[in-house]
C-alpha positions in Angstrom: 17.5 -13.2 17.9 17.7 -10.4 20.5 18.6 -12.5 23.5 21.7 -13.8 20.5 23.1 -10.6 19.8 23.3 -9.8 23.7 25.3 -12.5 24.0 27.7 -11.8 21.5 28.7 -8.5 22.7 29.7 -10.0 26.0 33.2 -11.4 26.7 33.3 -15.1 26.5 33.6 -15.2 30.4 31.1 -13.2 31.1 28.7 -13.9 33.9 25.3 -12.2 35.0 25.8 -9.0 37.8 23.9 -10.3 41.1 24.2 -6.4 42.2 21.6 -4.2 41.8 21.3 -2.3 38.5 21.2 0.8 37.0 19.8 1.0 33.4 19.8 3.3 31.0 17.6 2.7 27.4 18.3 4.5 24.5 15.5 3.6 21.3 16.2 5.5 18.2 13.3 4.8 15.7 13.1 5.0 11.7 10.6 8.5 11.2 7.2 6.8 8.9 7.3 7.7 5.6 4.9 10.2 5.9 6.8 12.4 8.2 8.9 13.3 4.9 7.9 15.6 1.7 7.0 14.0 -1.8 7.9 14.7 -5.8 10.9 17.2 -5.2 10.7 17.5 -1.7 11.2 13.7 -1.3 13.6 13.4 1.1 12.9 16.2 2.8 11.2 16.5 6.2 7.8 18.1 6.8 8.0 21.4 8.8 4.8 19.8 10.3 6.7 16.5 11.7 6.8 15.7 15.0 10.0 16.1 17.3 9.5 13.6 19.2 7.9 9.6 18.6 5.0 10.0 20.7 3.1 7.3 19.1 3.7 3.9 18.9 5.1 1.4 20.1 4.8 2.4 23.8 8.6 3.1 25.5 7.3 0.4 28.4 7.0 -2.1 25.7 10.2 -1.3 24.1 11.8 -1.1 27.8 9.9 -5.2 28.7 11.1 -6.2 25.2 14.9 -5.2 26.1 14.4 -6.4 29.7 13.4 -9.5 29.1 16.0 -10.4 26.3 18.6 -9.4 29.0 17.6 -11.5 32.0 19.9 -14.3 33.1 22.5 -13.0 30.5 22.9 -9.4 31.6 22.0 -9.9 34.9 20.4 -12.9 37.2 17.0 -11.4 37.2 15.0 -7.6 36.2 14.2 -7.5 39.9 18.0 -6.1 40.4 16.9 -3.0 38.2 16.6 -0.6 40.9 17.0 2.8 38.6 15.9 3.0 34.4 16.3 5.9 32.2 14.2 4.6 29.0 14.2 7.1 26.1 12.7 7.1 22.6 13.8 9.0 19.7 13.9 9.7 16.2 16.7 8.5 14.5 18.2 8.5 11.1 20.5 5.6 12.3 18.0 3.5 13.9 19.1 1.6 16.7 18.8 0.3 20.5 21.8 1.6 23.1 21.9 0.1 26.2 24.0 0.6 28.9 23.8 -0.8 32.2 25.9 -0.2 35.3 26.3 -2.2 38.2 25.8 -0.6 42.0 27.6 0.0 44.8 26.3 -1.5 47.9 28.3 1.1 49.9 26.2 5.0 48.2 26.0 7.8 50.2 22.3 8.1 51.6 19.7 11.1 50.8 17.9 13.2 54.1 15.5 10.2 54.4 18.0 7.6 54.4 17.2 6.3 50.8 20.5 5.7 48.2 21.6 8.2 45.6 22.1 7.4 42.5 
């Protein structure tokens, strides 16, 4: 289903980056249940919630999940991935964001001679 919904948000024409990759992951999750208040605080978050989704699932297994679903669409294979920013929130829109940008063979070098991103 995932691997579907990739494709339809590509142009017809569209054909899989061979350059390397930068990625960027954005996971916004539903809070549980328990994170709000009940009778008339229903609705209303816990001062005691967490900020943050530290629990499950793990962001590597979201970030595999979305990987995987992307390869030979996105691009010709997750070995191009040279850079990832994966991040997991809370969300009262729950969603997955994605954005991926392709690399220029030609970036300036650090000190050591490595590319900057």
């Amino acid at each position: 289903m995932t691997r579907f919904f990739i494709k339809q948000q590509l142009p017809g024409d569209f054909q899989p980056i061979k350059s390397p990759v930068y990625l960027h992951l954005w996971f916004g999750l539903r809070r549980p249940q328990d994170h709000f208040g009940t009778g008339r605080n229903s609705g209303q978050l816990k001062g005691s919630a967490p900020q943050f989704p530290a629990a499950m699932p793990d962001f590597d297994n979201l970030e595999k999940f979305i990987v995987d679903c992307m390869n030979k669409i996105i691009f010709k294979d997750d070995r191009q991935i040279v850079s990832c920013r994966t991040d997991k929130r809370y969300s009262d829109r729950p969603r997955t964001e994605i954005m991926v940008q392709e690399l220029d063979q030609k970036m300036s070098k650090d000190k050591d001679g490595g590319d900057l991103l």
